[in-house]
C-alpha positions as CSV (number, residue, x, y, z in Angstrom):
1,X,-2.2,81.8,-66.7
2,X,-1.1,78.2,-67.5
3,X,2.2,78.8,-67.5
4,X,1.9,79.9,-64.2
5,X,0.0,77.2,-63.1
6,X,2.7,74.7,-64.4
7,X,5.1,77.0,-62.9
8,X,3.4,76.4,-59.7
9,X,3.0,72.5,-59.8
10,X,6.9,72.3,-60.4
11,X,7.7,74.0,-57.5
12,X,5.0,72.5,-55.6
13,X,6.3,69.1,-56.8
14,X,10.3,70.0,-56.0
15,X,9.1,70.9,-52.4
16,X,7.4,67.8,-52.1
17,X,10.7,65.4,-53.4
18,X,12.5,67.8,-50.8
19,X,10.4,66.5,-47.8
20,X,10.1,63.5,-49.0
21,X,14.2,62.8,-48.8
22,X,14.3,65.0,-46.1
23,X,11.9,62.5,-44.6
24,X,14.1,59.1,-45.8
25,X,16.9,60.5,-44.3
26,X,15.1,61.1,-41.5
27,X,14.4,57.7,-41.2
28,X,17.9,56.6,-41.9
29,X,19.3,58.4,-39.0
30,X,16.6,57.5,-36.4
31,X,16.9,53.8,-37.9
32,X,20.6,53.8,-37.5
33,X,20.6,56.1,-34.1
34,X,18.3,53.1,-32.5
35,X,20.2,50.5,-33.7
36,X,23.4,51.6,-32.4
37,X,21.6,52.9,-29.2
38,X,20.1,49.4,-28.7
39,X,23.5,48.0,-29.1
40,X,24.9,50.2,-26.3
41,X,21.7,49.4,-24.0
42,X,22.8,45.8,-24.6
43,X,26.4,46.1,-24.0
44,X,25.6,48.1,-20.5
45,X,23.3,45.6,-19.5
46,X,25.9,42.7,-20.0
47,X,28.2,44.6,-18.0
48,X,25.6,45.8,-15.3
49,X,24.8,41.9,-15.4
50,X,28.3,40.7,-14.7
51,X,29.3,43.7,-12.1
52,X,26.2,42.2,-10.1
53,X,28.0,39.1,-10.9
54,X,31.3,40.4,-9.1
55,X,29.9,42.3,-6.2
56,X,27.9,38.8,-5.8
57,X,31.7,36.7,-5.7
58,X,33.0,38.7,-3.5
59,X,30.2,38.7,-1.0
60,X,30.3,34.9,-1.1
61,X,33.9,35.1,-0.4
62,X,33.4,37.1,2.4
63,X,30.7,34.6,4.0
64,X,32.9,31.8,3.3
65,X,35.7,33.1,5.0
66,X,33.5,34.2,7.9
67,X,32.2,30.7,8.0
68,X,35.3,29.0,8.4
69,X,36.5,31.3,11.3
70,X,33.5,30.2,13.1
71,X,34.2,27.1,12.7
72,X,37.7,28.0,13.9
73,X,36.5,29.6,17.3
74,X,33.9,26.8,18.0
75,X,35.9,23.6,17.4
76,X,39.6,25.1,18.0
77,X,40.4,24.3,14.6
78,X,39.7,23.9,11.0
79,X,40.5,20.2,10.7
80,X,37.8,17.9,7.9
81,X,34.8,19.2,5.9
82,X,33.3,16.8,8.1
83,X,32.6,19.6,10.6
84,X,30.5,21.2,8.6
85,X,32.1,23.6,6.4
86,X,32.6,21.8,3.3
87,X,29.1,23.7,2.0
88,X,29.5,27.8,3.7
89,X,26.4,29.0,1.4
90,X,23.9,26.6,2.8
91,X,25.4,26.7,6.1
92,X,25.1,30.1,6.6
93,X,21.4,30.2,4.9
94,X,21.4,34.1,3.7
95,X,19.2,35.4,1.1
96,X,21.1,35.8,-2.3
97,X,19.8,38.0,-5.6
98,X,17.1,36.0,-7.4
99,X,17.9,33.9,-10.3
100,X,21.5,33.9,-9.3
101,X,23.4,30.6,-9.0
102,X,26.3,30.3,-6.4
103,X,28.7,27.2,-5.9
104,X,31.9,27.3,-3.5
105,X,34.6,24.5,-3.1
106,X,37.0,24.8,-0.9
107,X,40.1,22.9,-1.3
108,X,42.4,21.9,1.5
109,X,45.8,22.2,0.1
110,X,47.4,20.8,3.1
111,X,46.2,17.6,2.4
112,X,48.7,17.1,-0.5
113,X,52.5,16.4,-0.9
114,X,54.0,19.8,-0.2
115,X,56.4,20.2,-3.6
116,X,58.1,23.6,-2.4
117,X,60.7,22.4,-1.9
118,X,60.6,18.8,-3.2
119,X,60.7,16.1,-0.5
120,X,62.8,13.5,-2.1
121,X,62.0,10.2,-0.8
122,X,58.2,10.9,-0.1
123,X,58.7,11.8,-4.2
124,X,60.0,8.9,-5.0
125,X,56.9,7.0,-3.3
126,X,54.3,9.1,-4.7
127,X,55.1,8.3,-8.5
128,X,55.6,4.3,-7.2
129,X,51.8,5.4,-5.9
130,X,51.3,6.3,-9.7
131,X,52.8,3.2,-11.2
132,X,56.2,4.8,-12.5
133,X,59.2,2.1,-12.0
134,X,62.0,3.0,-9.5
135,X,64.8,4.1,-12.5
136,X,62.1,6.3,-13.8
137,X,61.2,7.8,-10.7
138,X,65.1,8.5,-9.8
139,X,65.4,9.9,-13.2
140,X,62.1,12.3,-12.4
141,X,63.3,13.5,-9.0
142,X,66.9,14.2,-9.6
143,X,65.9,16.2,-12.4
144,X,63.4,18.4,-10.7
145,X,65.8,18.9,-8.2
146,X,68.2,20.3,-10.0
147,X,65.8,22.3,-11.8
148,X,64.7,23.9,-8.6
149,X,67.7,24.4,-6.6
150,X,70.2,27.4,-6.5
151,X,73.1,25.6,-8.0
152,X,74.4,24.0,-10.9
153,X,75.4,21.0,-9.5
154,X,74.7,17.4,-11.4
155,X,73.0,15.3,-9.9
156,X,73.8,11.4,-10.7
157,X,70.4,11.0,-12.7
158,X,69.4,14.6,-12.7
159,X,70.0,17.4,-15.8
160,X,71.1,20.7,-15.7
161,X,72.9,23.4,-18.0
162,X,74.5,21.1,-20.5
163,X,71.0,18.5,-20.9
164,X,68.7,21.5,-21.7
165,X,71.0,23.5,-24.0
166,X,70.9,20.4,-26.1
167,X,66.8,20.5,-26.4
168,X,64.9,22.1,-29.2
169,X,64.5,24.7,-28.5
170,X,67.3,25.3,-25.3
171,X,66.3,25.9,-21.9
172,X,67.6,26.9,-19.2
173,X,66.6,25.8,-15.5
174,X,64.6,27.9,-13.2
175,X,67.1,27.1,-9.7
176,X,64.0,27.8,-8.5
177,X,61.0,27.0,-7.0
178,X,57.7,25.7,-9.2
179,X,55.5,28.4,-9.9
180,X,53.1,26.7,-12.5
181,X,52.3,23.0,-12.9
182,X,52.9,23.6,-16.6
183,X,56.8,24.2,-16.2
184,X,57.3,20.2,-15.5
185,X,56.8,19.7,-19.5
186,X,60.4,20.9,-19.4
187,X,61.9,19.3,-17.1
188,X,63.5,15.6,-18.1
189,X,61.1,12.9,-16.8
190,X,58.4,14.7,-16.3
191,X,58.1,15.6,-20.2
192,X,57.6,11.9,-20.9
193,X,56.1,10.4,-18.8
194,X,53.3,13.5,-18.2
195,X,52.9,14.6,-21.5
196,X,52.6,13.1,-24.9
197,X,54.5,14.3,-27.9
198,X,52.5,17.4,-28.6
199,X,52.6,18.3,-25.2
200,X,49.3,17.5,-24.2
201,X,49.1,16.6,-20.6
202,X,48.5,13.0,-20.4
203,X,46.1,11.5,-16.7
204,X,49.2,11.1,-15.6
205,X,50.2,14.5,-15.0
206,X,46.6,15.0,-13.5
207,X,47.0,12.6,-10.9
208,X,50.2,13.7,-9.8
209,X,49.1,17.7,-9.6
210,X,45.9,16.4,-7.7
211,X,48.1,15.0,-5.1
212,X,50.8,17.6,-4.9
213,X,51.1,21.4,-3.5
214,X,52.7,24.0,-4.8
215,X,51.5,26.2,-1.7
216,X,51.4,23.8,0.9
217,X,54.5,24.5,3.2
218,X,52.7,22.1,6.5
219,X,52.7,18.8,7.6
220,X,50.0,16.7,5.6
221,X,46.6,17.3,6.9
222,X,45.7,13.2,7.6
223,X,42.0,14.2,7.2
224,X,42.3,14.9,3.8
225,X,44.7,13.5,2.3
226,X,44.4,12.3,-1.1
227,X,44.0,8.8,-1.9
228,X,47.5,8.8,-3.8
229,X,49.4,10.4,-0.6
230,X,47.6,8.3,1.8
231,X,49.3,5.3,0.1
232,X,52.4,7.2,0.4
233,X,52.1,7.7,3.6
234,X,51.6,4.2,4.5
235,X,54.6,3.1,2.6
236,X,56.6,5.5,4.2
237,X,55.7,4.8,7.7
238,X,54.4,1.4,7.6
239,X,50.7,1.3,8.1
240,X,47.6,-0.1,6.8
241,X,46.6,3.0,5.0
242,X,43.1,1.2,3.3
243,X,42.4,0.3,7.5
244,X,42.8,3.5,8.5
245,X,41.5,5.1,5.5
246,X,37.8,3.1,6.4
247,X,38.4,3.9,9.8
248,X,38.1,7.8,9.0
249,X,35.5,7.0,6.4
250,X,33.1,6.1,9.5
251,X,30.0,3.6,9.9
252,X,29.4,3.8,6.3
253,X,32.9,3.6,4.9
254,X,32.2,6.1,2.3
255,X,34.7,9.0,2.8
256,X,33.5,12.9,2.2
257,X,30.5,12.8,4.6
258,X,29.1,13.8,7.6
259,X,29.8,10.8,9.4
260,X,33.9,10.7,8.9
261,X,35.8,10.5,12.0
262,X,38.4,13.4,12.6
263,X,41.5,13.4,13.9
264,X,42.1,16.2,15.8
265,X,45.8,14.9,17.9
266,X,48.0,12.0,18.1
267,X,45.7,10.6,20.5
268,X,43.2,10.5,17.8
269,X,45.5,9.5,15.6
270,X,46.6,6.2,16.9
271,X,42.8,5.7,18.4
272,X,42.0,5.6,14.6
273,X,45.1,2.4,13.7
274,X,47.3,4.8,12.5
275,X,50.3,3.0,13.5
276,X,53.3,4.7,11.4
277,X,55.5,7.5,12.2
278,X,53.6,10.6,12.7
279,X,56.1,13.3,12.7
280,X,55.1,14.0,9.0
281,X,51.2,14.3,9.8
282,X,49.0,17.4,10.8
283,X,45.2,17.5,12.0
284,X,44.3,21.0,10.4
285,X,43.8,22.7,7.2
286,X,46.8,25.5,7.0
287,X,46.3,26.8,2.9
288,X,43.1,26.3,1.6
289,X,42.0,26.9,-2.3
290,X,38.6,28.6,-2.3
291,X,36.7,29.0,-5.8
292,X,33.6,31.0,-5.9
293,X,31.7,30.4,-8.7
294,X,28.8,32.6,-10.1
295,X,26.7,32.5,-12.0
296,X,23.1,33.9,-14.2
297,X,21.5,32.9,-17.3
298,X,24.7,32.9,-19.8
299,X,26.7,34.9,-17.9
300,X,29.4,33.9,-15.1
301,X,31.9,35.3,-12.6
302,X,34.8,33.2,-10.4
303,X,36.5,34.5,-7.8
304,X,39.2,32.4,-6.8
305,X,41.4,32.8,-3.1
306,X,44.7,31.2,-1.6
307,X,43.9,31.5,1.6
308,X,46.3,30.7,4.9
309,X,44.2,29.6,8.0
310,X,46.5,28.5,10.8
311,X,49.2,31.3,12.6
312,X,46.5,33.9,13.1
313,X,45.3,35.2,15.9
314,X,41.2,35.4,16.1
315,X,40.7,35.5,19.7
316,X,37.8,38.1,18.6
317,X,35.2,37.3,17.7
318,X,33.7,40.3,16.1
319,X,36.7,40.1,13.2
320,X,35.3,40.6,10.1
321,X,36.5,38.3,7.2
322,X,36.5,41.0,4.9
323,X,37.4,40.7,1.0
324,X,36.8,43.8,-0.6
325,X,34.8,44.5,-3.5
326,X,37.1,46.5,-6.2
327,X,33.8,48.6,-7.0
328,X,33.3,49.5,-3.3
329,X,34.8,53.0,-3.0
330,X,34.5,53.4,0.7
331,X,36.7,51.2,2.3
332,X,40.8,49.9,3.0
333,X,42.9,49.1,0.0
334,X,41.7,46.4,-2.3
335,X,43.1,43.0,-2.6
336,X,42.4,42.5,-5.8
337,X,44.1,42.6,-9.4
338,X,42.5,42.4,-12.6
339,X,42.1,38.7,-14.7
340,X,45.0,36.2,-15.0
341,X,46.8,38.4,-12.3
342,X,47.2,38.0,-8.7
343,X,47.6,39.7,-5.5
344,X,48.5,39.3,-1.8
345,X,48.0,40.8,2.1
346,X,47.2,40.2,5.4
347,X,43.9,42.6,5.7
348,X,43.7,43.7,9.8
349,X,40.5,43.1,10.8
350,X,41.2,39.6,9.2
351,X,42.4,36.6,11.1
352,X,42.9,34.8,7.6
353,X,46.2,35.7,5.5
354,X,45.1,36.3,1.7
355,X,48.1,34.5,-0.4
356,X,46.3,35.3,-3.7
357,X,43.3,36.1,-5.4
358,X,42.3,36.1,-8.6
359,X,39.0,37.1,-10.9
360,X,37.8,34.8,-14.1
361,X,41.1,32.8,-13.9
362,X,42.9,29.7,-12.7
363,X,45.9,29.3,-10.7
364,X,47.8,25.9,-9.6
């Protein structure tokens, strides 16, 4: 009889040890199952957060577009921020998701030196606007001439074929046009004078991108002209740019405001003391740069658009300034390409041309 009661307690006591691990691993998996499911739940939200994020942009884009064609139909033009459009989120006064931040700048690109191709003596003037000596300047311009025109031909201060070979490591000229602000580190002038030894910009080369285009192919937009170009245009064509530049500032004299004047013709123009050649000068914005950005807690989204806004036709009124939404499966093809990466198209139902637009990414 006891030895079947010790018999009995072993076998009670493996079958106990048996639940028991059966129990710890148990509680391994679950433990390990939640901790990886939590993980996932995490992840999804993040990218639930940052699709909001998108579908957010790109209706943004869409109201700033729409926005600036009213402004288009109602004043005949798109010509100063002064108008009104300088701020499409709170002009338009819609209802966004809560706890959702949205900024837009809109950046007239027609207000800058056009560097596609490069306009050699309005060139030479800008970097004299920047304090680079005449030689220098020669020595700048030639160079970036012959990097960006079809030929091989020498110019008397310029470099070509045999000048970069020589450089560590060689290079080779584009005989093209600029596509990145970052190719002038290579080109002779430039590298000095914009960028120190480790090739680190220096302000410099900030300056000078601020005031140049590599999309703008118009006449200067006068009414928003950068400081830099404004001097260059009154060197070029002989006129009191500081004058005129309070003169479009308004009663206040502080430029950016509601209160600017705009010049919208020659008429204008002159009724402003512009007094200098005006065959180089526009009244509108052509190529705008419009950066939507987004943004929640730690998470953000920019959607970023090269825009042109002169040449089409709006006469109607019920176009719809529509940017598509990659996620949006009913609709025309997108214009859209993934980060870093671009794309372009005239949608129909548009009166805007789409040059580029880009997601989480900058462009020059």
């Amino acid at each position: 009889m006891s030895h079947f009661v010790q018999k009995t307690n072993r076998s009670r006591g493996a079958i106990l040890m048996a639940v028991l691990g059966f129990v710890f691993l148990m509680a391994v998996f679950v433990t390990q199952f939640l901790e990886i499911a939590t993980r996932q739940m995490r992840a999804r939200a993040v990218e639930l957060g940052r699709s909001d994020l998108r579908t957010t942009g790109y209706s943004a884009m869409e109201v700033t577009l729409a926005v600036l064609n009213e402004f288009k139909e109602i004043d005949e033009g798109i010509n100063s921020p002064a108008q009104g459009w300088g701020d499409p989120i709170g002009y338009a006064d819609l209802q966004w998701p809560a706890g959702v931040d949205i900024k837009v700048s809109i950046e007239d690109e027609t207000g800058k030196l056009p560097l596609n191709p490069p306009p050699e003596a309005d060139l030479k003037l800008l970097l004299d606007q920047l304090g680079i000596d005449l030689t220098d300047a020669d020595i700048m311009v030639d160079s970036l001439m012959d990097w960006t025109d079809e030929d091989d031909l020498h110019r008397i201060n310029g470099a070509e074929d045999s000048y970069y070979e020589r450089q560590d490591p060689p290079l080779k000229p584009a005989n093209g046009p600029l596509t990145s602000f970052e190719t002038l580190r290579y080109i002779r002038g430039f590298d000095e004078f914009f960028f120190d030894e480790d090739g680190v910009p220096k302000p410099e080369f900030y300056s000078f991108t601020d005031a140049v285009s590599l999309h703008n192919t118009h006449k200067i937009n006068i009414n928003t002209a950068r400081p830099d170009v404004m001097g260059m245009l009154g060197e070029s064509s002989g006129f009191d740019e500081r004058s005129f530049g309070d003169e479009l500032a308004g009663q206040d004299r502080i430029p950016g405001n509601d209160d600017d004047n705009i010049i919208r013709s020659e008429d204008d123009l002159r009724a402003a003391g512009y007094t200098g050649d005006s065959g180089g000068v526009g009244y509108e914005v052509a190529v705008a740069k419009i950066n939507v950005d987004v943004s929640s807690g730690d998470k953000r989204f920019r959607l970023s658009a090269l825009v042109e806004l002169q040449g089409a036709n709006n006469s109607n009124s019920n176009n719809e300034n529509r940017v598509r939404d990659p996620d949006d499966d009913d609709g025309d093809e997108d214009n859209h390409d993934s980060a870093g990466q671009n794309s372009s198209g005239n949608s129909s139902n548009s009166p805007f041309t789409l040059i580029r637009l880009v997601e989480n990414a900058n462009f020059d």
